[in-house]
C-alpha positions in Angstrom: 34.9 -8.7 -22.8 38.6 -9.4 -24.0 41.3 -8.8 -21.0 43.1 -5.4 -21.2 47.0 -6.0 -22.0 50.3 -3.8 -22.1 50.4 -3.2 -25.9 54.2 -2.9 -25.1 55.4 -6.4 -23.3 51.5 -7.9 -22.8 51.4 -8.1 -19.5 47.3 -7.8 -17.6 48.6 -6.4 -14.9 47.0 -3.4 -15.9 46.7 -0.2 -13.0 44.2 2.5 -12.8 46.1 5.2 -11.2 43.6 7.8 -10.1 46.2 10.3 -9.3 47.9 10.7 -12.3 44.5 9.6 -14.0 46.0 7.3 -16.1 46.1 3.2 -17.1 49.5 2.2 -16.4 51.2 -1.0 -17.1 52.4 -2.3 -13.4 54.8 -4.6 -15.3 56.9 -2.2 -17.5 55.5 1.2 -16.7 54.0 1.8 -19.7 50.8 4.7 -19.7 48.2 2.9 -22.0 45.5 5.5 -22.1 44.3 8.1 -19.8 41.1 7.7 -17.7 38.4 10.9 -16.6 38.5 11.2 -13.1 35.1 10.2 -11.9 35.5 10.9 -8.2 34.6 13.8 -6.1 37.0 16.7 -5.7 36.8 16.8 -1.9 38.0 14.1 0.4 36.2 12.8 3.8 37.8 11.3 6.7 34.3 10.5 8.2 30.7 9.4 7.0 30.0 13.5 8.7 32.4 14.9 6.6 30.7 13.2 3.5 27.2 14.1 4.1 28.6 18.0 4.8 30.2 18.1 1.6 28.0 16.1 -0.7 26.0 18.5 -2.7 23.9 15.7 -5.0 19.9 15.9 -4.0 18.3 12.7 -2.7 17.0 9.9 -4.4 14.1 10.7 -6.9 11.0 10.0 -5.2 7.6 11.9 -5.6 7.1 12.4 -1.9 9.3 15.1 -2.3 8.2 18.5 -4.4 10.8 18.7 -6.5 11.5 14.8 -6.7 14.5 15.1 -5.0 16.3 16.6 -7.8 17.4 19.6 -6.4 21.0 20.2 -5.3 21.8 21.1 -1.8 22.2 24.7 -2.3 19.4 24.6 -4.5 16.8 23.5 -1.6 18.4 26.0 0.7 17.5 28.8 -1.6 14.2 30.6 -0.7 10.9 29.0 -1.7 9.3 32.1 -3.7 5.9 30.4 -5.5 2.8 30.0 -3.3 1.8 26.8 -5.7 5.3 25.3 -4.6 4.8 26.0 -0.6 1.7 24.9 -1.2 2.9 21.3 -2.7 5.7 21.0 -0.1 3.0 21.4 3.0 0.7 19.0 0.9 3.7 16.3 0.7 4.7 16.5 4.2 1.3 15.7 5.5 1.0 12.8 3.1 4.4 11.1 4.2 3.3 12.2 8.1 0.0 10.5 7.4 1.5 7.3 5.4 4.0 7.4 8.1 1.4 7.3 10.8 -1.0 4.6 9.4 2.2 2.3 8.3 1.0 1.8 5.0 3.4 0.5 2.0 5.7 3.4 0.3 4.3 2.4 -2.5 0.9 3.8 -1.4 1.9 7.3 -0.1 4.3 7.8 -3.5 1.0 7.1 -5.3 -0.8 10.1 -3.2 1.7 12.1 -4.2 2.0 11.3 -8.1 -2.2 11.3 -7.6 -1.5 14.7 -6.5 0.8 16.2 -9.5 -1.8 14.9 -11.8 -5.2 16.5 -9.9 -6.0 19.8 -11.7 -5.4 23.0 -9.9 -9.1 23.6 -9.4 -9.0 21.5 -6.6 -5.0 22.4 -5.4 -6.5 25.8 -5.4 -9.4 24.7 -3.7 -9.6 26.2 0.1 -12.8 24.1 0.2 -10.6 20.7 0.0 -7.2 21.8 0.5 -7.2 20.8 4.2 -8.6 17.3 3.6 -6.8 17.1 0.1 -3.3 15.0 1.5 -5.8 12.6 3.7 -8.4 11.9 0.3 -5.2 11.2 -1.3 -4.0 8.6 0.8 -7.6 7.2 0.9 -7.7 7.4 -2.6 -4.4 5.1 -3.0 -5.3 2.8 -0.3 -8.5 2.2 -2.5 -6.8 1.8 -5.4 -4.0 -0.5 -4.4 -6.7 -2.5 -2.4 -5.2 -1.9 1.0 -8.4 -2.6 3.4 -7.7 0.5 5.8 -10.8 2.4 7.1 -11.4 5.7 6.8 -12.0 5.8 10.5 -8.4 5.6 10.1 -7.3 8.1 8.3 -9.3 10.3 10.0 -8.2 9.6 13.3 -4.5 10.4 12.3 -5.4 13.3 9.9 -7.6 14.5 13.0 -10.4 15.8 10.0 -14.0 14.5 10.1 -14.7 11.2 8.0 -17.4 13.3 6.1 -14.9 16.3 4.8 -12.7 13.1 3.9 -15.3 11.5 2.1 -15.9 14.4 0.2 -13.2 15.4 -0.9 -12.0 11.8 -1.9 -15.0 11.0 -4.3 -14.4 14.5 -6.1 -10.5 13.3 -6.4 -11.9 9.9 -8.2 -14.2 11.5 -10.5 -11.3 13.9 -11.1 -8.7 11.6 -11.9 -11.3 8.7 -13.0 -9.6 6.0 -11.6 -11.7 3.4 -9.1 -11.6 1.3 -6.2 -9.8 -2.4 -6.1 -10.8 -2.7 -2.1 -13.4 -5.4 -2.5 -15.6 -6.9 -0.6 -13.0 -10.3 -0.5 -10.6 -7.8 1.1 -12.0 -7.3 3.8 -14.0 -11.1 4.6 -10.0 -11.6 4.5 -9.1 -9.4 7.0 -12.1 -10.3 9.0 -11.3 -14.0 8.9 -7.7 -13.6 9.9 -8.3 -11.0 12.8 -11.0 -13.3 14.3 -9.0 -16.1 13.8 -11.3 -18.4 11.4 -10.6 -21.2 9.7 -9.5 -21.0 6.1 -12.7 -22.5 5.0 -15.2 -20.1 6.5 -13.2 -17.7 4.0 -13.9 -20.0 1.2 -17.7 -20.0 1.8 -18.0 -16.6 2.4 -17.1 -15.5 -0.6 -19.7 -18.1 -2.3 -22.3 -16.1 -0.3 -21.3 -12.6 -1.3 -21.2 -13.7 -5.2 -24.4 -15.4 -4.8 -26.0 -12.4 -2.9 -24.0 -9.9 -5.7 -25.8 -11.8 -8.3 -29.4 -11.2 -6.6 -28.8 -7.8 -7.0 -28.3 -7.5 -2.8 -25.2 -5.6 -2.3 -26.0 -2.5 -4.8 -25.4 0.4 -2.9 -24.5 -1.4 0.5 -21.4 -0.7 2.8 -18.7 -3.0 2.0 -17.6 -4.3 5.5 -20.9 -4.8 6.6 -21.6 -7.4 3.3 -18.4 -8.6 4.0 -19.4 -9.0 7.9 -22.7 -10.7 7.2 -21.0 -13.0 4.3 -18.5 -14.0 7.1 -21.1 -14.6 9.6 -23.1 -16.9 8.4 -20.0 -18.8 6.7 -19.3 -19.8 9.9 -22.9 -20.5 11.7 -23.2 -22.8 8.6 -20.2 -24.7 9.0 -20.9 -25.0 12.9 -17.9 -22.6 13.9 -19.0 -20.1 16.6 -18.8 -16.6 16.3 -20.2 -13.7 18.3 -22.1 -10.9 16.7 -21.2 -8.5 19.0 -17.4 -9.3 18.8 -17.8 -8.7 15.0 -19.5 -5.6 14.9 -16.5 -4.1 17.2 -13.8 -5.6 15.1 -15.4 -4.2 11.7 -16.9 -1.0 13.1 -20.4 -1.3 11.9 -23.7 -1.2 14.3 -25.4 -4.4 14.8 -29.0 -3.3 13.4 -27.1 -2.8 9.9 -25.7 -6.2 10.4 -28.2 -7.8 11.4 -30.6 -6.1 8.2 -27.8 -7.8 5.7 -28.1 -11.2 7.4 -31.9 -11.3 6.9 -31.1 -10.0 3.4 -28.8 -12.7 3.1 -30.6 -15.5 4.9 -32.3 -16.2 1.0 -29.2 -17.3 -0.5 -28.2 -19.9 1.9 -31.1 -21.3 0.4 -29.3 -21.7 -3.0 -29.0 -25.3 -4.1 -25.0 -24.1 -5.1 -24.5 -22.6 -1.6 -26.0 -25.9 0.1 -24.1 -28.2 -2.0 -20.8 -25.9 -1.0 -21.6 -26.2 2.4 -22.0 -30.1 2.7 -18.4 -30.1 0.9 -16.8 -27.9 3.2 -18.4 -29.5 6.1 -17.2 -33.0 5.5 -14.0 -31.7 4.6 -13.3 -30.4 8.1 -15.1 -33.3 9.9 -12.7 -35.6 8.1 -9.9 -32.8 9.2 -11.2 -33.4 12.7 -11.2 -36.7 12.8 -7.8 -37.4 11.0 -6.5 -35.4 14.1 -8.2 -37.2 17.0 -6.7 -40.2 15.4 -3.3 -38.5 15.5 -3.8 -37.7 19.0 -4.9 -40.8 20.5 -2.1 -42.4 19.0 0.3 -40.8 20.7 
């Protein structure tokens, strides 16, 4: 961009004087061109004075009902459509929910675009209206592959996991849009909250595919596959791990467990998984030993 000059002694000392609202040559005097006035009309002494006086709406954002593009005088006008009190009380329980759980914005502004795009069927719906901001945050959770329980949600929402349940798989037929929590997700949650090595990770999700591919996990619950894939990772690799510690930290009983890891026991079997295994093993023997040398050393 070429540098603005005085077109009458070519000077670049060139000022924008905002009171007068013209470009003024600081050299000579000479006006150059006039300029729109792009400032406020009001003037603040304080950061108070400016939020009193500004009447712009917040940012866009679809946590709020009207996306934040209302003026000030605008929200303070009364709310007169029941389908728009309804959407404001929807909202707020989403961002109090989100809030709650500490889950990425990015998550609750999904419920809430999930939400303007549900049919009024189920809006309308006194039958899921109270669990409908709850589903919606399960919903996105699910679909952003957040591994949060619905134990969760339902705990903060204080509804049943059941009315939840509900009225989150009618949502997801609704909108047809599916899960990306897999069963990966949550053998890496697992691993990292009962402090496993990396490689017990690894071989866990060997297990699960294997299992997957003999038609074992159809119709199972995804943390306990993920529980049992996870425990017998590390029984194999010789890493101990308590059954009863797991089935706390997951929040499944241990007779379910227990029925996946017989279901399971067949694939450690599998000339792939044993092969898998063997690698892994000596890889964290040599680990081991490369260490013990380290130590002695010094």
């Amino acid at each position: 961009m070429d540098e603005l000059r005085c077109t009458f002694c070519g000077s670049a000392n060139i000022i924008e004087d905002k009171n007068s609202g013209e470009l003024v040559c600081g050299d000579c005097g000479h006006v150059l061109d006039r300029i729109i006035y792009s400032d406020p009309e009001w003037r603040a002494y304080s950061y108070g004075d400016r939020v009193k006086r500004e009447r712009a709406g917040a940012p866009i954002t679809p946590l709020l009902h009207d996306l934040g593009l209302s003026t000030r005088y605008r929200k303070n006008a009364k709310i007169n459509s029941d389908e728009e009190r309804t959407m404001i009380a929807i909202l707020s329980e989403i961002y109090r929910i989100s809030s709650s759980l500490n889950i990425p914005q990015s998550a609750a502004q999904a419920a809430a675009i999930f939400l303007r795009k549900v049919g009024g069927e189920i809006r309308s719906s006194r039958k899921f209206l109270r669990a409908l901001p709850a589903s919606l945050i399960y919903l996105s959770l699910k679909v952003h592959g957040i591994p949060r329980d619905l134990k969760e949600v339902a705990e903060v929402s204080g509804l049943e996991q059941k009315t939840i349940r509900r009225c989150y798989l009618k949502l997801a037929e609704s909108l047809k849009v599916r899960s990306l929590t897999d069963v990966d997700v949550y053998i890496s949650k697992m691993v990292k909250i009962l402090g496993l090595p990396g490689e017990v990770e690894h071989l866990a999700n060997k297990i699960y595919k294997k299992a997957a591919i003999k038609g074992l996990t159809q119709g199972k619950n995804t943390k306990a596959i993920a529980a049992a894939a996870t425990y017998l990772a590390a029984r194999t690799l010789g890493i101990p791990i308590s059954q009863r510690r797991l089935v706390k930290e997951v929040g499944v009983s241990k007779s379910t467990l227990r029925r996946r890891l017989r279901e399971f026991e067949a694939v450690l079997s599998d000339e792939n998984i044993r092969k898998e295994s063997r690698i892994t093993l000596r890889r964290i023997n040599l680990a081991t030993e490369v260490n013990e040398i380290g130590r002695r050393s010094h």
